[in-house]
C-alpha positions in Angstrom: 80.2 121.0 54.4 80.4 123.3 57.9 81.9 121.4 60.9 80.9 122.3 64.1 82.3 121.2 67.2 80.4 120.9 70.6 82.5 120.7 73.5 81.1 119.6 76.5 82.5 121.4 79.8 79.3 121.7 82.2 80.4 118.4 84.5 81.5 118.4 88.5 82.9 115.2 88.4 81.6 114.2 91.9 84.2 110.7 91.7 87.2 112.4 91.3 86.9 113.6 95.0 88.4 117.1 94.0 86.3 120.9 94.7 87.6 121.4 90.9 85.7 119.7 88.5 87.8 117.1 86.6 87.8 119.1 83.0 90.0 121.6 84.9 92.4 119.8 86.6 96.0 120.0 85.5 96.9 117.4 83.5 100.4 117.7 82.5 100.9 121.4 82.8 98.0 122.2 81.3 93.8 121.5 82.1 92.1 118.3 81.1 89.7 120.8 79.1 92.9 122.2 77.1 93.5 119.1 75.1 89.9 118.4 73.8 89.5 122.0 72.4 93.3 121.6 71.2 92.4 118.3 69.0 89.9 120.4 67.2 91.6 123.4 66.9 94.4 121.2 64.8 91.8 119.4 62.5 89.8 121.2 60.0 86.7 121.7 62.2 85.5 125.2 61.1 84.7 126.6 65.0 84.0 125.4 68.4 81.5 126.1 70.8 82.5 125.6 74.6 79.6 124.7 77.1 80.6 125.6 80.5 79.3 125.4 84.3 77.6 129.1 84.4 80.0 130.3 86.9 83.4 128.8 85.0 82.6 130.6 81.5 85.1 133.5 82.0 87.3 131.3 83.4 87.0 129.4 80.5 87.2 132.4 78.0 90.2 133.4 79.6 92.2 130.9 81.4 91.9 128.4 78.4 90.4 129.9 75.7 92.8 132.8 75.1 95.3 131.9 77.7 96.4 128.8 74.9 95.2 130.5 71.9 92.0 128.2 70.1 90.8 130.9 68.6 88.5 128.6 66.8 86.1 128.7 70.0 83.7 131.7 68.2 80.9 130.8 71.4 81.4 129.5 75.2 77.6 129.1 76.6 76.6 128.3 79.8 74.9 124.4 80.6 72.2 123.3 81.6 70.5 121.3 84.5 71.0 118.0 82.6 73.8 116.7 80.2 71.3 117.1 77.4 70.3 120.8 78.1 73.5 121.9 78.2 74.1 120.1 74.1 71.1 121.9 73.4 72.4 124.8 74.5 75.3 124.4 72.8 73.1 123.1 69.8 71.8 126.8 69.3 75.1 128.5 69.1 76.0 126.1 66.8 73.2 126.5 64.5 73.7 130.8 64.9 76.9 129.8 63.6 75.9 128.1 60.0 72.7 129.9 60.4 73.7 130.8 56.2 74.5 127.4 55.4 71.7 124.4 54.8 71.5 121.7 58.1 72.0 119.1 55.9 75.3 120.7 54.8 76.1 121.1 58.6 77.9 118.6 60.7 78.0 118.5 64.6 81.0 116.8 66.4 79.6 116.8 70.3 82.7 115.7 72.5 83.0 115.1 76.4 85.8 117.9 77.3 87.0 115.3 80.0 88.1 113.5 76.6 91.6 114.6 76.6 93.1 111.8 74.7 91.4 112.3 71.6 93.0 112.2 68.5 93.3 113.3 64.9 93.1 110.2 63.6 89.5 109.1 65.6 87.7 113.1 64.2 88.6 111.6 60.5 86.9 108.2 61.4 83.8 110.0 62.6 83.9 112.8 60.3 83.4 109.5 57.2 81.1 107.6 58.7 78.6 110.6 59.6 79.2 112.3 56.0 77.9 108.3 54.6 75.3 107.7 57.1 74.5 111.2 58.5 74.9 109.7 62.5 77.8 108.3 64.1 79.7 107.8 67.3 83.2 106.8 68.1 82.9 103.3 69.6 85.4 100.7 70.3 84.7 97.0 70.5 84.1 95.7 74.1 87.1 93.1 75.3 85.7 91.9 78.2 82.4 89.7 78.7 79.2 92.1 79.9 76.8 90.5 82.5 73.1 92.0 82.8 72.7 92.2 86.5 69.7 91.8 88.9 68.9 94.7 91.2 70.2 92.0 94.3 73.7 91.9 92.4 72.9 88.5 90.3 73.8 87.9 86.8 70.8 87.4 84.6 71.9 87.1 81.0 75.6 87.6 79.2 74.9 89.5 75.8 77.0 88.3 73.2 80.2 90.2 73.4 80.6 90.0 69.5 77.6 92.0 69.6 78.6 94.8 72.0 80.7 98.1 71.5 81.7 100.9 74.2 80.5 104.0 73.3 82.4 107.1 73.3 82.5 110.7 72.1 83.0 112.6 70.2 79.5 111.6 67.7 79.0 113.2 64.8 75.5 113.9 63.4 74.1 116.3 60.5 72.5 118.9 62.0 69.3 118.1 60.9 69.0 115.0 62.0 70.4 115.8 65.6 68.5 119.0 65.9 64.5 117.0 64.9 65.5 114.3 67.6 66.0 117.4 70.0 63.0 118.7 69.2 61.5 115.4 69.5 62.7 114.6 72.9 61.6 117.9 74.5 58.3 116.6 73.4 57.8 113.7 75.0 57.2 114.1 78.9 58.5 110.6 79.5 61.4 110.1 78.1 63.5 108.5 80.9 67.4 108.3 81.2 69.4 109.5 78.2 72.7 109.3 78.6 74.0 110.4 75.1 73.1 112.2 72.0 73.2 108.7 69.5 70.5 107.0 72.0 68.3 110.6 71.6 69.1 109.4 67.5 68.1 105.8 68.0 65.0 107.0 70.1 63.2 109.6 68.3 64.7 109.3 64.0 65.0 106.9 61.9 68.5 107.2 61.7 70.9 104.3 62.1 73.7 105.2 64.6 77.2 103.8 62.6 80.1 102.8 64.6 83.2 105.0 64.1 86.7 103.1 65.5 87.6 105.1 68.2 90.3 104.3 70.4 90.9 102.8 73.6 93.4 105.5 74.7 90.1 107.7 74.1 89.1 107.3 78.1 87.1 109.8 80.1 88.3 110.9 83.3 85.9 110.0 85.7 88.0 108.7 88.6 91.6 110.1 89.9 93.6 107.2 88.5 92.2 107.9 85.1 94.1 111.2 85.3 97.6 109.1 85.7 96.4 106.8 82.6 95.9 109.8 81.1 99.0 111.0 80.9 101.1 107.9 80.0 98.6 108.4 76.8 99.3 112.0 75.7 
């Protein structure tokens, strides 16, 4: 089986109130980016590709890349207007990349590069739950109650929190299956708000999404108290 990661590194990070986007910010001597591409260059991920902003991709190739020597990174392509063009970006360079080895002998480990925190330990998860079921995500079990809310700010309904999991990356599909709900997607001319790649599974295969344990170290940064958090966890 090839293993593929997708690292995802197109983001501003408009909430972190910085002109550099968040996945290059120093976190502990080195960029946010840096520990993402580091946690697959230890595991036994075959190669990397790195999507970047357009104008951060020799930057990336040599500030990170070969400044800290992952030389499992074999593509860095530029992303795309939305979060899913710039996976299916990546997606190609990925499949140039087994293009001598079957899709169903292929999997794809897409992970948010403002991930820093990931570990070895939540790959192996993913990497048995998507060889069994073929999709996957990491996930951890929610610990607070959820509300549904009404557009004026009301609650409306409490899901069962027995019943709820937050989502995280990195998810780990065969290529097949993640490359025919691609194709599906850029079919359909309404297909709304996606905000990750096991919701395009859910929405256009017939695939069951499995739960991989994740962690709840595994945060994204997103504001600039997560980069503090951040670093108590590395």
């Amino acid at each position: 089986m090839k293993k593929i990661a997708v690292v995802l590194a197109g983001g501003r990070g408009s909430r972190m109130n910085s002109d550099i986007p968040k996945q290059y910010l120093m976190l502990k001597d080195r960029p946010v980016l840096y520990y993402a591409l580091k946690a697959f260059q230890d595991s036994d991920i075959d190669s990397i590709v790195l999507a970047a902003g357009e104008n951060d991709l020799e930057m990336c190739r040599t500030q990170i890349v070969e400044k800290y020597g992952i030389n499992k990174v074999m593509a860095i392509v530029a992303g795309g207007a939305q979060r899913y063009d710039t996976v299916y970006n990546a997606l190609k360079a990925a499949q140039e990349l087994a293009i001598d080895t079957a899709p169903e002998e292929v999997l794809i480990y897409i992970h948010d590069g403002a991930r820093p925190c990931i570990s070895r330990e939540i790959i192996k998860n993913c990497e048995e739950a998507a060889l069994q079921y073929g999709a996957c995500t990491a996930a951890v079990p929610v610990k607070d109650t959820i509300k549904v809310v009404s557009p004026e700010g009301f609650a409306v309904d409490t899901p069962d929190r027995n019943t709820l999991w937050q989502i995280q990356t990195p998810q780990v599909f065969r290529s097949d299956i993640i490359s025919s709900a691609y194709a599906k997607m850029y079919a359909d001319t309404d297909r709304g708000t996606i905000t990750d790649d096991a919701m395009l599974v859910e929405r256009y295969t017939d695939v069951p999404v499995k739960m991989a344990m994740g962690a709840y170290t595994n945060i994204k940064i997103t504001t600039p108290e997560d980069m503090g958090i951040a670093a108590q966890y590395l």
